[in-house]
SERO-4910 file (N, C-alpha, C, O; in steps of 0.05 Angstrom, whole numbers):
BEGIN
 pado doro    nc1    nc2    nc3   cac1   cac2   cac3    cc1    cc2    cc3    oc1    oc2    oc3
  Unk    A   -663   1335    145   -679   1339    169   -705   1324    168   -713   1313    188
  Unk    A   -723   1322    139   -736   1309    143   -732   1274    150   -744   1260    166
  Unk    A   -708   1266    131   -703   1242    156   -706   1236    181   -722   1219    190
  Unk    A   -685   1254    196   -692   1256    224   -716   1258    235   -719   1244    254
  Unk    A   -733   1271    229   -760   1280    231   -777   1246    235   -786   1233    254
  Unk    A   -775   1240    206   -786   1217    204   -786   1186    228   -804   1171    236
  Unk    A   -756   1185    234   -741   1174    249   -747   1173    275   -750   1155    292
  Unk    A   -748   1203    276   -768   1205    314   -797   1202    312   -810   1198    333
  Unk    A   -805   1202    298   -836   1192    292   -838   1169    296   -857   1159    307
  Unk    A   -815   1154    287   -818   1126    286   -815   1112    310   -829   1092    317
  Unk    A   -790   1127    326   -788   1125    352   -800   1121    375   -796   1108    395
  Unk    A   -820   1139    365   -847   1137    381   -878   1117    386   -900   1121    395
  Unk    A   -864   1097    374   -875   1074    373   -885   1062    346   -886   1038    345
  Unk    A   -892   1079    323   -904   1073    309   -886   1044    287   -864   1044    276
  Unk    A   -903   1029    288   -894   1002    269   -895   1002    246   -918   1001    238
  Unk    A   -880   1002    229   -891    999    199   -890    965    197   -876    951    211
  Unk    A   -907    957    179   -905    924    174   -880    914    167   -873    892    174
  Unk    A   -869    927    156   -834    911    150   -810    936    153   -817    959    153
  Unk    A   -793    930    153   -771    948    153   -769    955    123   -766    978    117
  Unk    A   -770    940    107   -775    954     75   -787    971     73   -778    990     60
  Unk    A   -814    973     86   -833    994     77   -823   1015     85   -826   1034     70
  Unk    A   -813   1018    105   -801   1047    111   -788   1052     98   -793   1070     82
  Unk    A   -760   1038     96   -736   1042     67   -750   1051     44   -741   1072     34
  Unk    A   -772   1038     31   -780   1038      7   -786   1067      9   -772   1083     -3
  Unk    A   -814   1077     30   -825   1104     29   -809   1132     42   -816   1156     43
  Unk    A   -787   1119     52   -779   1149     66   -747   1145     55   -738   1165     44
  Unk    A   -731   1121     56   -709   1128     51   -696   1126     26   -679   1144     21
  Unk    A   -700   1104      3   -688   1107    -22   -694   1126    -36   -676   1138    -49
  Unk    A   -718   1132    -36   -725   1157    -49   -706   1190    -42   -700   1208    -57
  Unk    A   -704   1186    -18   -690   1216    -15   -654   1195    -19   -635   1209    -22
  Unk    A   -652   1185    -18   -625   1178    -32   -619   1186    -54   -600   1201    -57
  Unk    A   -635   1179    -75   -639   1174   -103   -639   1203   -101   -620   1210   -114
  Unk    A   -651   1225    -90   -658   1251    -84   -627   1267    -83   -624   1289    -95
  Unk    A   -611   1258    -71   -589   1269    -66   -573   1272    -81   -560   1254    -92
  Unk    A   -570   1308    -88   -552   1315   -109   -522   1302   -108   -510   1291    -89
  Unk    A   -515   1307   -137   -488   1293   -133   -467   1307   -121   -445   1296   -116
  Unk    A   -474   1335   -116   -450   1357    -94   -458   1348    -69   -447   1358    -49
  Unk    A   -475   1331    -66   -481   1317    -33   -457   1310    -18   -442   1293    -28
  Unk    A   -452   1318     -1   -424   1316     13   -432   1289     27   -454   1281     35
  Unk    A   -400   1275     28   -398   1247     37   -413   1244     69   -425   1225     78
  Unk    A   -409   1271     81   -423   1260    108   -450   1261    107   -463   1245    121
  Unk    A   -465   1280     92   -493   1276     83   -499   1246     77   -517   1237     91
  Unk    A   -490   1232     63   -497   1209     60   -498   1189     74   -514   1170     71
  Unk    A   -477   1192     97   -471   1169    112   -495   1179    136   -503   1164    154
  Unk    A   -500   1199    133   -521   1218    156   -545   1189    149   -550   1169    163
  Unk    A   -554   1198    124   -583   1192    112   -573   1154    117   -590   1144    133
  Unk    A   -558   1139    111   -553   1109    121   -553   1109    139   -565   1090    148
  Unk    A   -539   1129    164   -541   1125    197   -577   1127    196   -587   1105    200
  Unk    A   -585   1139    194   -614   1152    199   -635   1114    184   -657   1105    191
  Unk    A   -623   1107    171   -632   1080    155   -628   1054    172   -646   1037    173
  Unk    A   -604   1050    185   -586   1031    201   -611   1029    229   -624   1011    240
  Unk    A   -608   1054    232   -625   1059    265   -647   1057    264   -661   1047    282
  Unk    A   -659   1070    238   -698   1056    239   -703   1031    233   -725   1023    241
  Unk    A   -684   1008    216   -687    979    210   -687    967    244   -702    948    250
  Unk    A   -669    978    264   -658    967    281   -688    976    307   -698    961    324
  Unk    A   -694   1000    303   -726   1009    314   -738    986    309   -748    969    325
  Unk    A   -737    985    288   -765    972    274   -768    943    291   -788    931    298
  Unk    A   -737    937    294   -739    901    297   -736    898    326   -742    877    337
  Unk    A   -724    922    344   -725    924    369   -765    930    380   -778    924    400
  Unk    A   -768    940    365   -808    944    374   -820    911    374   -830    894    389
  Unk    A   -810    915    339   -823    879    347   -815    850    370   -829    833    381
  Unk    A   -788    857    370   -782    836    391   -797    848    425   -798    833    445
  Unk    A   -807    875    426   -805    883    452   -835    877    451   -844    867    471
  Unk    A   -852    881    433   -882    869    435   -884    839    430   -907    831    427
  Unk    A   -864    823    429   -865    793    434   -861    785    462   -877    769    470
  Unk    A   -843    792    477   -833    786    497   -838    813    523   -824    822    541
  Unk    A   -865    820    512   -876    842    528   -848    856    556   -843    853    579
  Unk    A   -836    877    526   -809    892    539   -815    921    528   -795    934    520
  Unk    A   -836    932    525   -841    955    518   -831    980    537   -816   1000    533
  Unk    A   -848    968    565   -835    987    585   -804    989    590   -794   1010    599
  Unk    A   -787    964    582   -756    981    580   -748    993    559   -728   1007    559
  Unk    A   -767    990    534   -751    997    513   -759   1027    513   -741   1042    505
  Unk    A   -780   1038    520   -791   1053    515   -777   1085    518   -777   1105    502
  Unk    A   -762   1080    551   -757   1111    554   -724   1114    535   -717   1138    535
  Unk    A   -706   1096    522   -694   1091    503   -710   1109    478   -702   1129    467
  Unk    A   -729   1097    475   -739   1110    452   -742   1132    451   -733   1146    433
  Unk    A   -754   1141    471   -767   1170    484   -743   1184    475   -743   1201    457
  Unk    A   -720   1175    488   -699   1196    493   -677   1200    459   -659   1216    454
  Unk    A   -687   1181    443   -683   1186    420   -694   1200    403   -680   1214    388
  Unk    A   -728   1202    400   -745   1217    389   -736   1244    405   -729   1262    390
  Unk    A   -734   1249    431   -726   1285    430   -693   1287    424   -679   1305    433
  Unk    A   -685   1273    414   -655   1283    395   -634   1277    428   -611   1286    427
  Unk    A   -642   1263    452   -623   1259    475   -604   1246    471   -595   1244    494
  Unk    A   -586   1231    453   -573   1219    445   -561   1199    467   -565   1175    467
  Unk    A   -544   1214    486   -517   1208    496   -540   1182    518   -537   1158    518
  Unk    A   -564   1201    535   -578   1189    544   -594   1156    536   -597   1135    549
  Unk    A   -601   1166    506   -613   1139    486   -592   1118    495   -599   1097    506
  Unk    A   -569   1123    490   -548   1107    490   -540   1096    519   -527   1077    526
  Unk    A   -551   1114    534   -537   1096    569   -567   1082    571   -567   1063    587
  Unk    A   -591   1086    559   -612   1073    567   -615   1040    551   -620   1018    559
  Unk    A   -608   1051    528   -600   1020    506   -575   1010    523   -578    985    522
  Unk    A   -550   1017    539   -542   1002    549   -546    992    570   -532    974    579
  Unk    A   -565   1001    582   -578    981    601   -604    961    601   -612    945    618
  Unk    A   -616    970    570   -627    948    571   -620    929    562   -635    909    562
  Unk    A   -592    927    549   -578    910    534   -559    891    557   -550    869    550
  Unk    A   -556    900    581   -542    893    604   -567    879    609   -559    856    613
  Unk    A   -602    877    612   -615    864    624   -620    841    609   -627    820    621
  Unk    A   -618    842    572   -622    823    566   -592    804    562   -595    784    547
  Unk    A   -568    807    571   -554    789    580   -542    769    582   -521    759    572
  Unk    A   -568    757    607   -580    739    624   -598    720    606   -599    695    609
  Unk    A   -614    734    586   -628    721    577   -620    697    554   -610    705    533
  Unk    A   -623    673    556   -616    658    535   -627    654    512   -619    642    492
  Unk    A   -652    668    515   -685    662    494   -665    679    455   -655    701    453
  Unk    A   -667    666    440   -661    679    408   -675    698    409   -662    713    396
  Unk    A   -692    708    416   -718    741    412   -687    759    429   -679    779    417
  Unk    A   -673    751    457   -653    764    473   -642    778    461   -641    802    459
  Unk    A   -620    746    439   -605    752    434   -606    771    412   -585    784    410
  Unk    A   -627    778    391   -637    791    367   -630    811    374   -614    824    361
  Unk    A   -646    819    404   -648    846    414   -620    860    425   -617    884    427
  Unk    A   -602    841    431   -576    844    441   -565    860    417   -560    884    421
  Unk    A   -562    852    397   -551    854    370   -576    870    362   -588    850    356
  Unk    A   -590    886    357   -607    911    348   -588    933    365   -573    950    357
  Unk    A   -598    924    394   -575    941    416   -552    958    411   -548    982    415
  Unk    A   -539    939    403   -505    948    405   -510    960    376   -511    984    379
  Unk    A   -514    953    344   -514    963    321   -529    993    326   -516   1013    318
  Unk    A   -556    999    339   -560   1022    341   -542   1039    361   -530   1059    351
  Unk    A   -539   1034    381   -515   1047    399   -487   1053    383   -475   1074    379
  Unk    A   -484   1038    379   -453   1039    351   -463   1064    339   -454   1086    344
  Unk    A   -488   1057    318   -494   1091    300   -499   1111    308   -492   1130    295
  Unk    A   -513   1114    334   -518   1134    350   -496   1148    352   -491   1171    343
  Unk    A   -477   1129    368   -441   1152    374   -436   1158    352   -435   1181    345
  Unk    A   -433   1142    339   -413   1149    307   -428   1179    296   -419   1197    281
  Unk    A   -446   1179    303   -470   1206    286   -485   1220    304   -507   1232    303
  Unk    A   -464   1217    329   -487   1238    357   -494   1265    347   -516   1270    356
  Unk    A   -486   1282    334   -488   1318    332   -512   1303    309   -535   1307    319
  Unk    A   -514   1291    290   -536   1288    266   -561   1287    288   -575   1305    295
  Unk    A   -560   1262    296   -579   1258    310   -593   1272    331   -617   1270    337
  Unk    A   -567   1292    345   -583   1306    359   -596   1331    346   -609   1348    358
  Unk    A   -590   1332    317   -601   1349    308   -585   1376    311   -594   1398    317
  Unk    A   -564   1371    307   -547   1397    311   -525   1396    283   -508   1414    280
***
């Protein structure tokens, strides 16, 4: 839970300087943490919860380059309160707006898009916190 925790925090706009730093401070450590009776879906929980903050991380940065904050944002929103199904119709529409776009920052964001949307379904009840 504190994963999750961490994850909607992150959600919420906040940047760490690299996607390592977060890995480094929040997630290998509680890996390394995880007893060895840790059940297989616990683990894949705590890598879903890893997959989706690398993919935060690099969707913030591309959205403060190409000043896209305001679409990314209620996406975010709706992930930090555990909305899942919602996160996911809002990432697919901003993923439908960038498209159109030909710019490499688009296409980055295209592909953050779909990899977080992918983990989201695969781990909707984790994420929503249930």
């Amino acid at each position: 839970m504190l994963t999750l925790s961490d994850l909607r925090r992150l959600a919420s706009g906040r940047i760490w300087r690299a996607p390592e730093d977060w890995e480094d401070h929040h997630m290998y450590g509680r890996l390394l943490a995880l007893p060895d009776e840790a059940q297989p879906l616990q683990r894949a929980e705590m890598l879903a919860a890893l997959s989706v903050a690398t993919e935060v991380i690099q969707l913030l940065r591309i959205a403060r380059r190409m000043d896209l904050g305001s679409e990314l944002d209620p996406a975010l929103e709706a992930l930090r309160r555990g909305h899942i199904a919602l996160a996911t119709a809002r990432l697919d529409r901003l993923d439908d707006a960038h498209a159109a776009r030909p710019a490499a920052a688009a296409l980055r964001a295209r592909a953050c898009i779909l990899a977080m949307t992918e983990v989201l379904t695969q781990h909707e009840a984790y994420f929503e916190g249930r």
